[in-house]
N, C-alpha and C positions, 0 to 999 in steps of 0.2 A: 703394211707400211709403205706400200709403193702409190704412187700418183696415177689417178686411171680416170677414163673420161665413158660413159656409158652410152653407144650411140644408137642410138632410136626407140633408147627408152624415155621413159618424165623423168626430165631432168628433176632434181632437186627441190629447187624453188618452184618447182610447177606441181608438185603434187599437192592432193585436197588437205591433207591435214598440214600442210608449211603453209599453206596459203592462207590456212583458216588461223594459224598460231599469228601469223605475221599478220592477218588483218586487225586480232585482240591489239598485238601490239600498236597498231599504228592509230587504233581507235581511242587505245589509251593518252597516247601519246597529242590527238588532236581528234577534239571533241565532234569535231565540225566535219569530220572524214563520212561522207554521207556512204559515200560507194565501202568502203570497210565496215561501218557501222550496219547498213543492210545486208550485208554477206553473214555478219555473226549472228542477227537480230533472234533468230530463229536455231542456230546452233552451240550447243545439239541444241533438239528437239526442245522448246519451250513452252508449249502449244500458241505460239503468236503464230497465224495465219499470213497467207499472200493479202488478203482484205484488210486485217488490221493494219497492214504495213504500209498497203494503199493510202489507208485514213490518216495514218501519219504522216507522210510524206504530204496527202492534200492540204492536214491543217499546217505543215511549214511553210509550202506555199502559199495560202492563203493569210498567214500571220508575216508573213514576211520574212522564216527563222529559218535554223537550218537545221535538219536533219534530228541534229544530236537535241537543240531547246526542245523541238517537238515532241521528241522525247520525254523529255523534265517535265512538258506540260503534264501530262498522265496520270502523275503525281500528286495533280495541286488541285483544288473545290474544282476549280471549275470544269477541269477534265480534257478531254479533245473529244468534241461534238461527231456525237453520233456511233462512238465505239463503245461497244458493251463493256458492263463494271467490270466481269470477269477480265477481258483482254484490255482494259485499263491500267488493272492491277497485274498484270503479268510483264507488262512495258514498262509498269514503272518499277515494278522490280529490277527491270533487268539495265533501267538505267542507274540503279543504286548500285548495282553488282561496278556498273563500269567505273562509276564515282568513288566506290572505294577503289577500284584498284589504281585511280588515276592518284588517288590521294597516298597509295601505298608505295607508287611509282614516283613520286616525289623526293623518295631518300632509298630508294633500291635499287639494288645494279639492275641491269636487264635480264641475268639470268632471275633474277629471284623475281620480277617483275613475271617472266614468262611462266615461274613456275606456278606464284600466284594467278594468274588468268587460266591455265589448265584445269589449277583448281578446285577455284570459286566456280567456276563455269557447269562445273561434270563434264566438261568435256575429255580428259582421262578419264574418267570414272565411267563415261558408255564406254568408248574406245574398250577399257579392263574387261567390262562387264559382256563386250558383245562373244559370239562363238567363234565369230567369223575369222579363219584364218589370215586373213588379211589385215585385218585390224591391229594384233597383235605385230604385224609388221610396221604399222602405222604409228605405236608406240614408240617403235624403236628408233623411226626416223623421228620425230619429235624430242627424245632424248637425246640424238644428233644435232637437232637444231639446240637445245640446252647445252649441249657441250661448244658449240660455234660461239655461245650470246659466254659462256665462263670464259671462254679463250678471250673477248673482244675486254672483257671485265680483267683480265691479268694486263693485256697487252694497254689498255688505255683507263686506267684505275680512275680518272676522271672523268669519263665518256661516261653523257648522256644515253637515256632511249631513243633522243631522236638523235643521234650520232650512231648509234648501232644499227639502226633503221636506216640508213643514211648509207652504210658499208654494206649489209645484206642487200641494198638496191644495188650498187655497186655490184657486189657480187652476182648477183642473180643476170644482170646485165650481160658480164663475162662468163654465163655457164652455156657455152655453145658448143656444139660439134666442131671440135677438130679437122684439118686437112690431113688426110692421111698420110701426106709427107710432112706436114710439121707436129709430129706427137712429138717428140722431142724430149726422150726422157720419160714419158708416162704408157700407160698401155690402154689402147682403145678395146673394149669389149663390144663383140656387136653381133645379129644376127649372120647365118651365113647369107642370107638374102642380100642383107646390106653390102656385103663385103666383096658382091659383084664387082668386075670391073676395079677393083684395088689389088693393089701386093704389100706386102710387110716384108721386110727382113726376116723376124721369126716370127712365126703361127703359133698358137697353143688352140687344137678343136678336140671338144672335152663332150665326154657323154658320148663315146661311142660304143653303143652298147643296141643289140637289136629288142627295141621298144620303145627306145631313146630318140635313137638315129644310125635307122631308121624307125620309123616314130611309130607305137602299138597300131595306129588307127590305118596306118601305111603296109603293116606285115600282109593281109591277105588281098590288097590289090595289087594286081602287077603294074598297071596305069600309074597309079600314085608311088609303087616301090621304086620303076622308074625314075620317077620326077627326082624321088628324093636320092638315088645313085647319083644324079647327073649334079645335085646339090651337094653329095659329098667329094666329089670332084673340084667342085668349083671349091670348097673349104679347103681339101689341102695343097691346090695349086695356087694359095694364094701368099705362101711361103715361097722366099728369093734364097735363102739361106739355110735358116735352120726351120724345121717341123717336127712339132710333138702333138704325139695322139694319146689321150688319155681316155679310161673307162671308169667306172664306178663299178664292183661284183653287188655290193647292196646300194641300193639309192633310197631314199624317203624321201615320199613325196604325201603334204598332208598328212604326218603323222603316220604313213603307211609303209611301211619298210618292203621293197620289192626286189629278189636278185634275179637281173639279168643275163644272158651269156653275150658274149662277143658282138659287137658289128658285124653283119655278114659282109659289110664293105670291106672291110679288113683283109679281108682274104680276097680281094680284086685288086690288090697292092701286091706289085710284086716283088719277092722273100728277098730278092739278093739288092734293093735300096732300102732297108728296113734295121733298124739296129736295137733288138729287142734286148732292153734293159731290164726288164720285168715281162715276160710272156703272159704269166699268172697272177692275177692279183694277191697281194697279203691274206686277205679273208679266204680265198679257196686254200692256199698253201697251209694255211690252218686247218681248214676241214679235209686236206690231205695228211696231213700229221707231220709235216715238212714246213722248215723254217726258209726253204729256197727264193731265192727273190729280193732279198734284205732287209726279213723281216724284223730279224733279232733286236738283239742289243748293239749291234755296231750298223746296223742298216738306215731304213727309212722310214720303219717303223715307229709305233708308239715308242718303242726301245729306244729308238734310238736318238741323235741331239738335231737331226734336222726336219725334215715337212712333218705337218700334222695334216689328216685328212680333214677334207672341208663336213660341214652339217649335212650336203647336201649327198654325199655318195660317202664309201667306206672305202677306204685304202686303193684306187685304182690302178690297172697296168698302164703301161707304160711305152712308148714307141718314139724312137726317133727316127730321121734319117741318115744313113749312113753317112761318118764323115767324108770330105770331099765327095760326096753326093748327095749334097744339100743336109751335111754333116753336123753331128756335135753333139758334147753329153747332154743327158737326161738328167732331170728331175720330176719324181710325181707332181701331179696336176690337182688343183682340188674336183672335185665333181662339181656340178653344175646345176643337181636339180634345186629345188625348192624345199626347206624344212617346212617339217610338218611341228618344229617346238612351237609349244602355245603360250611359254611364257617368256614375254617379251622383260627387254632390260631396264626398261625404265620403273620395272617392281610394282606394288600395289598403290592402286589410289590412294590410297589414305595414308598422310603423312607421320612417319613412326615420332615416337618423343625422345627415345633413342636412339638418334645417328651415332654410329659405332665410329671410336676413337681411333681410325688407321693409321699406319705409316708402311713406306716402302719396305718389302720384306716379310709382311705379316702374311701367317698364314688364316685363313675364312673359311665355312661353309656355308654356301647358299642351299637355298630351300631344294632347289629344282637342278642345278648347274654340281652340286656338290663341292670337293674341296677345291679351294684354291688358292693361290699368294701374289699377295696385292701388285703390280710392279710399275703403276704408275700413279700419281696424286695432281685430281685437276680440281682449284678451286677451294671453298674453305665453310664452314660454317652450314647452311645448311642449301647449300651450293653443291657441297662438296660432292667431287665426281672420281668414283676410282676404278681403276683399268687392274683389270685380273685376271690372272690365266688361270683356265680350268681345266688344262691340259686337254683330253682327247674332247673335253667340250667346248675347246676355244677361250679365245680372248674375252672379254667381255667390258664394257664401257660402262658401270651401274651410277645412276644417282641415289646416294648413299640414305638420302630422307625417306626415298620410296622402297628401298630393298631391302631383304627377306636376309641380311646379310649378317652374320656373327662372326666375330671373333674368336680363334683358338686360345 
């Protein structure tokens, strides 16, 4: 729930799959968008080739039309000269596909707009169907964009597509990298690379763990183990105030669950600026048969009513610096690697006929995520979007048409 700005990764608006959602949208929205219409023309995979797309484009120039007519031609006797029947009939399908949804788009919000062009398209449906862990990532920021296009549909009940298209330009505009003296409220996340030559108030440098950081491919050179000391240095001298160091004891990474021991940098810190809050992480104090550390019921743990660990590591240790020397309490950190879950939030392509009846409060169990109780409502009808906590599996943001979700 905090405001955070990611720097020197894709931003937002720049990744493949928002670019490809917001071109359906703008292609919808204005027929004649030749630069969006060509970006979709072909995605996903429709078999239209770079050649067919040639031939279209030559006969709008050559008819005097644009883009999208040359299109409609495809459709009609007389054809566009010189393209095989096959990729005739493949164009002009996919100019019917857009024709409905312009016509669908004519009395639906934008969310439901978007979620019709996912789709009709299959474009969810490879996205589901690919193995790629990534993609399943790809899901989920697209369900994000769903949730931005419900937000725009509560906040402006009369707003247009091309009003929503209109504010995501806007937005997209303002998604830049921060100065590092004006985050102002929000937390920058960034490489240590990047955070050369900067300081912050307070640090949080997570993943320290020998495999991590220092990085597996790093453990058996000295040249590279090196480099990468002289990098964990530069991470936690970049704290003015307060510094916390965090670890993962189990991490997954791609579905692969790996436990590591300690940063051997850890131990180049020296004992008397160092304010161990947790020495051991939760997962070891278990597999010692000791609850030390706060793991119980009144701690930090699952037990207890504050942090949950992140998907990425399992309950890590803890480190500050000593108060009044670059002092202050602690809190766990989440981990920081990559989940390996392969089932992303925005649930199965194929839309259910039973969107399940929620309200605040309800308890659920999902397919994959298990129990949960609902505790927020975004949205309505088959929009509708609900935020659930799944306790040690996280929050979760579901569109209630696509997911695997029942009722208790």
């Amino acid at each position: 729930g905090l405001p955070y700005k990611v720097v020197g990764g894709t931003r937002f608006y720049e990744r493949r799959e928002i670019k490809d959602a917001i071109a359906y949208l703008r292609s919808i929205d204005n027929p004649d968008d030749a630069v969006n219409l060509r970006r979709i023309l072909n995605v996903p995979k429709r078999g239209i080739g770079d050649r067919s797309e040639a031939m279209v484009a030559e006969h709008a120039e050559r008819e005097g039309k644009s883009f999208g007519e040359a299109l409609a031609d495809a459709g009609t006797e007389e054809g566009i000269f010189g393209l095989a029947g096959r990729a005739q009939k493949l164009i002009s399908e996919f100019h019917q596909l857009m024709e409905g949804l312009r016509e669908f788009a004519a009395t639906a919000s934008p969310a439901e707009v978007l979620d019709a062009a996912l789709d009709r398209s299959g474009y969810l449906a490879e996205l589901r169907a690919s193995e790629d862990p990534q993609d399943a990532t790809r899901v989920e920021n697209l369900a994000e964009l769903h949730a931005v296009a419900a937000e725009f549909a509560e906040l402006e009940p009369e707003g247009t597509l091309g009003d929503f298209l209109e504010r995501v330009s806007l937005v997209a505009d303002s998604d830049q990298i921060p100065d590092a003296g004006e985050s102002g409220g929000q937390i920058t996340l960034m490489t240590v690379h990047t955070a050369k030559g900067l300081e912050f108030p307070v640090v949080f440098v997570t993943g320290m763990e020998d495999g991590t950081f220092p990085h597996s491919r790093s453990l058996t050179d000295e040249g590279e183990l090196a480099e990468e000391r002289r990098l964990a240095y530069v991470a936690l001298t970049r704290a003015r105030e307060r510094l916390y160091v965090s670890r993962a004891a189990v991490r997954t990474a791609w579905g692969n669950p790996q436990q590591f021991p300690a940063s051997r940098f850890l131990a180049d810190v020296p004992t008397e600026v160092m304010d161990w809050r947790r020495a051991a992480s939760s997962m070891e104090s278990l597999w010692d048969g000791s609850r030390t550390g706060g793991y119980g019921s009144g701690g930090w743990g699952r037990g207890g009513s504050g942090f949950r660990g992140g998907s990425g590591g399992s309950s890590g240790s803890v480190t500050t610096t000593r108060a009044g020397s670059r002092g202050g309490t602690s809190r766990p950190g989440r981990g920081s690697g990559a989940s390996g879950e392969k089932t992303p939030s925005f649930g199965s392509a194929t839309p259910r006929a039973d969107v399940p009846n929620l309200a605040v409060g309800d308890r659920v169990t999902h397919d994959s995520y298990g129990l949960g109780t609902v505790v927020a409502l975004e949205g309505s009808g088959s929009s509708a979007v609900a935020k659930i906590d799944f306790g040690s599996g996280g929050t979760k943001r579901l569109l209630l048409r696509y997911t695997p979700v029942e009722k208790l």
